[in-house]
NUBA-294369 format. One line per 10 residues: number of its first residue (from 1); their letters; for each residue x negated, y, z negated of N, C-alpha, C, CB. Coordinates in steps of 0.2 Angstrom, whole numbers. Glycine has a CB too. Layout:
// residues N
NUM = a = X:Y:Z:X:Y:Z:X:Y:Z:X:Y:Z; ...;
//
This chain:
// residues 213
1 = xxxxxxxxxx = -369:692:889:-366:689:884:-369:682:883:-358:688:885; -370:679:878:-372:674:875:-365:669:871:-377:678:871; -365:665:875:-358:660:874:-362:653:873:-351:659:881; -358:653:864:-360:646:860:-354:642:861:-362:647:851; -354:635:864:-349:632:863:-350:626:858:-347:630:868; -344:627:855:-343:618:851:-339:614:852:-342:618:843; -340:609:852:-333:604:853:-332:601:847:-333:597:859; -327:602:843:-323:600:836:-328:592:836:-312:598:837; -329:592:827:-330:586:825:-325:582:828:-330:586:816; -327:574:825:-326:568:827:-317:570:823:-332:560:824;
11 = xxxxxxxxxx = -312:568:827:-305:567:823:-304:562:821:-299:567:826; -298:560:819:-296:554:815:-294:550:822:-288:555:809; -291:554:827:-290:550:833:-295:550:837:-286:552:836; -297:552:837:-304:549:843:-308:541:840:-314:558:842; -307:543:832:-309:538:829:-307:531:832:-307:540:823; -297:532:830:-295:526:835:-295:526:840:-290:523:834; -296:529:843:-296:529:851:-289:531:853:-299:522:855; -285:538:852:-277:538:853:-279:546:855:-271:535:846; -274:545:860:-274:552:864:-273:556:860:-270:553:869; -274:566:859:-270:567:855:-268:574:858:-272:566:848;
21 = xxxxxxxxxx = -272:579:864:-269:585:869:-269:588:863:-261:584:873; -262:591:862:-259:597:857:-258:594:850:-252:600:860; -258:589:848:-255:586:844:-260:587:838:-251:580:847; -260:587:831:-265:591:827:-268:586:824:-262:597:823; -273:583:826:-274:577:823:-281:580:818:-277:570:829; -281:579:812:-288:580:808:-294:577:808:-286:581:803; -299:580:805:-306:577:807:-306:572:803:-313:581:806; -308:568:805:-312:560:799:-318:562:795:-316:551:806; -316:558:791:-326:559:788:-329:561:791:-331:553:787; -331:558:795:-338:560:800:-336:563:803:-342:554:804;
31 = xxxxxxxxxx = -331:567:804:-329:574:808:-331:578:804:-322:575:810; -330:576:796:-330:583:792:-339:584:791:-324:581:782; -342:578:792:-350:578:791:-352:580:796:-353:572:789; -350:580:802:-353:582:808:-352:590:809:-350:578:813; -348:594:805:-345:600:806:-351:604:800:-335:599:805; -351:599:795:-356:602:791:-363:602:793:-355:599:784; -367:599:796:-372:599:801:-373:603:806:-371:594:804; -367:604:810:-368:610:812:-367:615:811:-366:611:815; -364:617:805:-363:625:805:-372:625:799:-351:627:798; -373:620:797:-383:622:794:-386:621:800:-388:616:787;
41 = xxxxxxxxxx = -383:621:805:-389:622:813:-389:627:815:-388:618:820; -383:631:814:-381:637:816:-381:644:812:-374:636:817; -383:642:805:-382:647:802:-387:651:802:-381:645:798; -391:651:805:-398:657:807:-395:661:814:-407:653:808; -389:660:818:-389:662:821:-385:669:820:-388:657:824; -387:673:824:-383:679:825:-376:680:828:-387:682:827; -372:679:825:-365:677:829:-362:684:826:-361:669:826; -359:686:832:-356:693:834:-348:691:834:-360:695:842; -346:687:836:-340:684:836:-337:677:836:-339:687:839; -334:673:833:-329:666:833:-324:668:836:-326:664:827;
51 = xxxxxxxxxx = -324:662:839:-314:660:840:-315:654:839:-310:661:847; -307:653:840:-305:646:840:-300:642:840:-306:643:837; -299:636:844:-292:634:845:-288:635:836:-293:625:849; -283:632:837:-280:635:830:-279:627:831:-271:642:830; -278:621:832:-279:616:833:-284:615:826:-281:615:839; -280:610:821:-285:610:815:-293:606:816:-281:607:809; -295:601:820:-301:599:822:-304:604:822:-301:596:828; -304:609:829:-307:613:831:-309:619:826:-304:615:838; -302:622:821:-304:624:818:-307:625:812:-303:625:818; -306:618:808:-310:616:803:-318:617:805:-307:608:802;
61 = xxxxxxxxxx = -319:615:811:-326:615:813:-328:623:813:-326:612:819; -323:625:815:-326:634:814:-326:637:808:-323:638:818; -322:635:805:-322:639:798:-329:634:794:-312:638:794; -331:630:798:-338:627:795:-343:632:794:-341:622:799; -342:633:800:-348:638:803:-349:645:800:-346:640:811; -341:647:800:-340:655:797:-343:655:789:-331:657:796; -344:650:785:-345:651:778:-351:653:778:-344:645:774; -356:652:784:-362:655:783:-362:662:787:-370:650:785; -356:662:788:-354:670:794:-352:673:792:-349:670:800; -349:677:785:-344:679:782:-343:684:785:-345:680:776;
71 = xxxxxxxxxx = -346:691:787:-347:694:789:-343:694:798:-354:694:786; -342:690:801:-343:690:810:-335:687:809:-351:682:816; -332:693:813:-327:692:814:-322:686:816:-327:696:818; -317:684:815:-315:676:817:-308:677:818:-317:669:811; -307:674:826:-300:675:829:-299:668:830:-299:681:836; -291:667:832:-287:661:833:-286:662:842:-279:662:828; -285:657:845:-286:658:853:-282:654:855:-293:658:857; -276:656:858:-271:647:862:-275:646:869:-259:650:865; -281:650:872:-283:651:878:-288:642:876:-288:661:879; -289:643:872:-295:636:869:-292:631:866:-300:639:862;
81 = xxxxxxxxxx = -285:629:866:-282:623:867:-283:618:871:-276:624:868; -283:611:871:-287:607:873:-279:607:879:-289:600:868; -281:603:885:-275:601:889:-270:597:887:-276:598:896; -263:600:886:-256:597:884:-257:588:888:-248:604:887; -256:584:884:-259:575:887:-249:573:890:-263:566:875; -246:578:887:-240:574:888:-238:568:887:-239:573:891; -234:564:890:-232:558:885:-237:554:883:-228:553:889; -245:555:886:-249:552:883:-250:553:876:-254:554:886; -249:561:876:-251:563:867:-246:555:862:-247:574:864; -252:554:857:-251:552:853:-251:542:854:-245:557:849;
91 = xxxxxxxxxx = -252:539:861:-252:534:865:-263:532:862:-249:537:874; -262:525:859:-269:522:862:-273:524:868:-267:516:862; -277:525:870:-279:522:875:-280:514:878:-284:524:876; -279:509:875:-278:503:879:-268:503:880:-282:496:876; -264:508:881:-258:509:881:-259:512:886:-256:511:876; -263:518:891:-262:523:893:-265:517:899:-264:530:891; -270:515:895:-273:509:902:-269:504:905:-278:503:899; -266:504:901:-260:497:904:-253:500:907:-257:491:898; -253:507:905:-246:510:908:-243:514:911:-242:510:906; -250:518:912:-250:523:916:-260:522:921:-248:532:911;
101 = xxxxxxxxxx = -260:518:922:-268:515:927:-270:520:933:-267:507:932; -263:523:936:-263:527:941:-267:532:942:-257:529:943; -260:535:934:-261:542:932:-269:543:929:-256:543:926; -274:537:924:-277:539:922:-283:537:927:-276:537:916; -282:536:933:-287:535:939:-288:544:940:-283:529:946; -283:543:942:-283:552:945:-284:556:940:-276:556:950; -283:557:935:-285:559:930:-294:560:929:-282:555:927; -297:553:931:-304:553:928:-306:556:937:-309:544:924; -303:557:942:-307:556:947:-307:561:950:-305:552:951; -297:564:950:-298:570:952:-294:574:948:-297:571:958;
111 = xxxxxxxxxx = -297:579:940:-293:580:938:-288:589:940:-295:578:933; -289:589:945:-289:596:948:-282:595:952:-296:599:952; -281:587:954:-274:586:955:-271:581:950:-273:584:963; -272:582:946:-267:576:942:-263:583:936:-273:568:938; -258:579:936:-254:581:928:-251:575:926:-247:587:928; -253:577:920:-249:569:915:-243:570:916:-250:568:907; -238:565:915:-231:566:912:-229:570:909:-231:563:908; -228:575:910:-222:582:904:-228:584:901:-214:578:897; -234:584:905:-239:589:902:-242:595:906:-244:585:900; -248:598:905:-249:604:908:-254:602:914:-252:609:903;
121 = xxxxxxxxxx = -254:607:920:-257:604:923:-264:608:925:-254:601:927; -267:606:927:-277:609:927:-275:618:930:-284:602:937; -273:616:933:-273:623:936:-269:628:930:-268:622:944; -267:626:925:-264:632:920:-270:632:914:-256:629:916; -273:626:914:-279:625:907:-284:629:911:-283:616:905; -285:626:916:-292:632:921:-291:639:920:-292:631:930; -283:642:923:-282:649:921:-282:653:915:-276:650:923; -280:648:911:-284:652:904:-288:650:900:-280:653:899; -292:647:901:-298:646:900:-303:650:905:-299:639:900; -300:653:909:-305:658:913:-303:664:912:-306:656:921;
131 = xxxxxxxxxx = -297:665:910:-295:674:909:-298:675:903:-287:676:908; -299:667:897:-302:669:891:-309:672:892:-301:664:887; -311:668:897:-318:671:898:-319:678:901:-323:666:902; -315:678:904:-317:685:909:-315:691:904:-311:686:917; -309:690:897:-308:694:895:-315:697:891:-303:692:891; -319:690:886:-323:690:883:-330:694:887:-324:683:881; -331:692:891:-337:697:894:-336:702:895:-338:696:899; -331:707:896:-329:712:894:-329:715:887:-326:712:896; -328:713:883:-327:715:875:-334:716:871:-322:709:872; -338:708:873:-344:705:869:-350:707:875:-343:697:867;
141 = xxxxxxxxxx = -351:711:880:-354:710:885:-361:708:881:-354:715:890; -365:711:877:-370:711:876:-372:708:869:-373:717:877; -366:704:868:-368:699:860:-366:694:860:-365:700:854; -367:689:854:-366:682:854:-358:681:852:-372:679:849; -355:677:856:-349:672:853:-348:666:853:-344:674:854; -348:664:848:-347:654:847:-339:655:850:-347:648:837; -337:649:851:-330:646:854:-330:640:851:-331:645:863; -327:638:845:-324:631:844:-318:628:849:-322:631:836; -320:623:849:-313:622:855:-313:613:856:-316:626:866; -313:609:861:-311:605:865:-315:604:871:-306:606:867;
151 = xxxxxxxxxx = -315:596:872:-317:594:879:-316:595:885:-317:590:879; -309:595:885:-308:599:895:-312:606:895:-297:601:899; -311:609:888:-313:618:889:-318:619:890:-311:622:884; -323:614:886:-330:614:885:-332:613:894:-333:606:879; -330:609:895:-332:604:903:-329:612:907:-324:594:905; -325:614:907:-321:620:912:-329:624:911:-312:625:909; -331:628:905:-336:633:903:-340:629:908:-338:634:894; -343:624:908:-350:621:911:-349:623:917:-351:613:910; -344:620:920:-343:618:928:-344:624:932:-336:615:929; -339:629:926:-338:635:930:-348:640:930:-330:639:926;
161 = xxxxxxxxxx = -350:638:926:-355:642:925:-361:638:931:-356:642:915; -360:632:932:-364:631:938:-362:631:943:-367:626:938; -357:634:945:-354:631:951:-350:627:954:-357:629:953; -349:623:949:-349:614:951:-341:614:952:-351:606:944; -340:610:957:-333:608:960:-330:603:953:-333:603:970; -323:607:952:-321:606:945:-317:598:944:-315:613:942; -319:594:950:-315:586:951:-322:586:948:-311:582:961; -326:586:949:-333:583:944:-333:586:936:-342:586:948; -329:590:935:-328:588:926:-329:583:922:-323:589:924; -326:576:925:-326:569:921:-333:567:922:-320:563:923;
171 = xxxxxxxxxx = -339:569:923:-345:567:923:-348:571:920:-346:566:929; -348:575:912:-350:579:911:-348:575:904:-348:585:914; -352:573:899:-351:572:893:-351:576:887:-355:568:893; -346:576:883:-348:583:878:-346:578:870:-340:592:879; -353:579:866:-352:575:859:-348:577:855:-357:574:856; -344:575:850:-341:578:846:-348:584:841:-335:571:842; -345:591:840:-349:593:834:-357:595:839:-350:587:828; -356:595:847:-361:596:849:-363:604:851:-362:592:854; -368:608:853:-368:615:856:-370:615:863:-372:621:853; -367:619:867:-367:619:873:-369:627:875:-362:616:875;
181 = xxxxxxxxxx = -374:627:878:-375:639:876:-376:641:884:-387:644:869; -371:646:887:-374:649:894:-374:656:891:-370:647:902; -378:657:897:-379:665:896:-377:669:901:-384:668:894; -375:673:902:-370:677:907:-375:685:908:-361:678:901; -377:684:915:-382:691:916:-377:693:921:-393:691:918; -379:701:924:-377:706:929:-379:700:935:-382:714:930; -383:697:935:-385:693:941:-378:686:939:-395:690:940; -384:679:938:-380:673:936:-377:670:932:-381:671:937; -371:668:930:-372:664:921:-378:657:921:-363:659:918; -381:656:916:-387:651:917:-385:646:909:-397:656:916;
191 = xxxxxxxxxx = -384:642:911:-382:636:906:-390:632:903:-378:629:911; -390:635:899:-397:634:892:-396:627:888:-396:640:886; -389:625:884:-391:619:884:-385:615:886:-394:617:878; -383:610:884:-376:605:886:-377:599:880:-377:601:897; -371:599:877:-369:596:874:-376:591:869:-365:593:878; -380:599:865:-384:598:861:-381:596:854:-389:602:860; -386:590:852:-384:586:844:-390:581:842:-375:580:844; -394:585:842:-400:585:836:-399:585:832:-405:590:835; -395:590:828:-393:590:822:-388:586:817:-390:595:823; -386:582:825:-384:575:819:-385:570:819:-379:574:818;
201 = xxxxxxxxxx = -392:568:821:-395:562:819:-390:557:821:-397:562:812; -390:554:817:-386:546:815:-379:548:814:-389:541:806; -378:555:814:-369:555:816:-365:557:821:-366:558:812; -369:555:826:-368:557:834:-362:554:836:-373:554:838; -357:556:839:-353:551:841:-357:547:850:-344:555:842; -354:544:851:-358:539:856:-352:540:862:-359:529:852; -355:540:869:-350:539:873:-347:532:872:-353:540:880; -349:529:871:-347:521:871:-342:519:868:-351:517:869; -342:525:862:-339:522:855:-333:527:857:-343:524:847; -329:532:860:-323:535:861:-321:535:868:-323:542:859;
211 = xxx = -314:533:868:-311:531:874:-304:535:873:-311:522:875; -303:539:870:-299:543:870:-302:551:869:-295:541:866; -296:556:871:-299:563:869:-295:568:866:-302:566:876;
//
């Protein structure tokens, strides 16, 4: 199988830098331009199947894509939900900075033991985010399927596909509106690219410039 990932255009909240987990924040301008960029980077591609968080970011971005897809089947997936932020959702980040410092230490450091506040914790996002995959490889073994989704989910797909001990997630950068493609053989999955955005020139978002997710 051949797995295209996207991480939703730029939101309205990423924009201000405010947390937003589950909560359904929509794309900004430059979300909605960034989503259109990619789906003309994509559109020669053979896509076999979509999903996507039902989260309207993620799926605005996919139904970007679909317009040159008509044809390629397109499902909704709670498996592809970004991780529930908890009391964080809908908090600034220089709010989460000043009032939960602890939380958002272990959080970036080690997020395999942290849960936020009355949120979900790694070990339930990891579990379905990996059943979602183990289902997929089974279904799609020998075709292509994009995944519109989110940044922890994007980061889980990566980590898990090299190996990598999943407390190093937060050193993995994913751009808004970027692709990320492994491929999955009898042997090993092989990660091809990571958080590519050629495509959008001068509408890149910048690590520098988001401090919320």
């Amino acid at each position: 199988m051949r797995l295209i990932i996207v991480r939703h255009g730029e939101s309205e909240w990423n924009r201000i830098h405010r947390y937003q987990g589950q909560m359904d924040a929509a794309l900004s301008d430059l979300g909605l331009r960034q989503a259109e960029a990619l789906a003309e980077r994509l559109k020669s591609e053979q896509l076999d199947q979509i999903y996507t968080s039902k989260l309207q970011r993620a799926a605005r971005t996919a139904q970007a894509i679909a317009l040159h897809h008509p044809n390629t089947p397109f499902a909704y997936s709670d498996a592809l939900l970004e991780i529930h932020h908890g009391e964080w959702q809908g908090k600034y980040a220089d709010e989460i900075t000043a009032n939960y410092a602890e939380g958002l230490r272990e959080w970036r450091e080690h997020p395999t033991r942290s849960q936020m506040p009355g949120g979900e914790s790694f070990s339930n996002v990891l579990k379905r985010t990996l059943d979602f995959l183990e289902q997929a490889l089974v279904q799609h073994r020998d075709q292509t399927v994009l995944v519109s989704t989110h940044d922890v989910i994007v980061k889980i797909f990566v980590a898990h596909a090299l190996g990598m001990d999943m407390d190093r997630i937060n050193r993995i950068w994913v751009t808004n509106a970027s692709i990320s493609v492994i491929e999955y053989s009898d042997e090993l999955p092989y990660l091809v690219s990571l958080s590519e955005a050629c495509h959008l020139g001068t509408l890149a978002s910048t690590r520098e410039g988001q401090k919320a997710l």
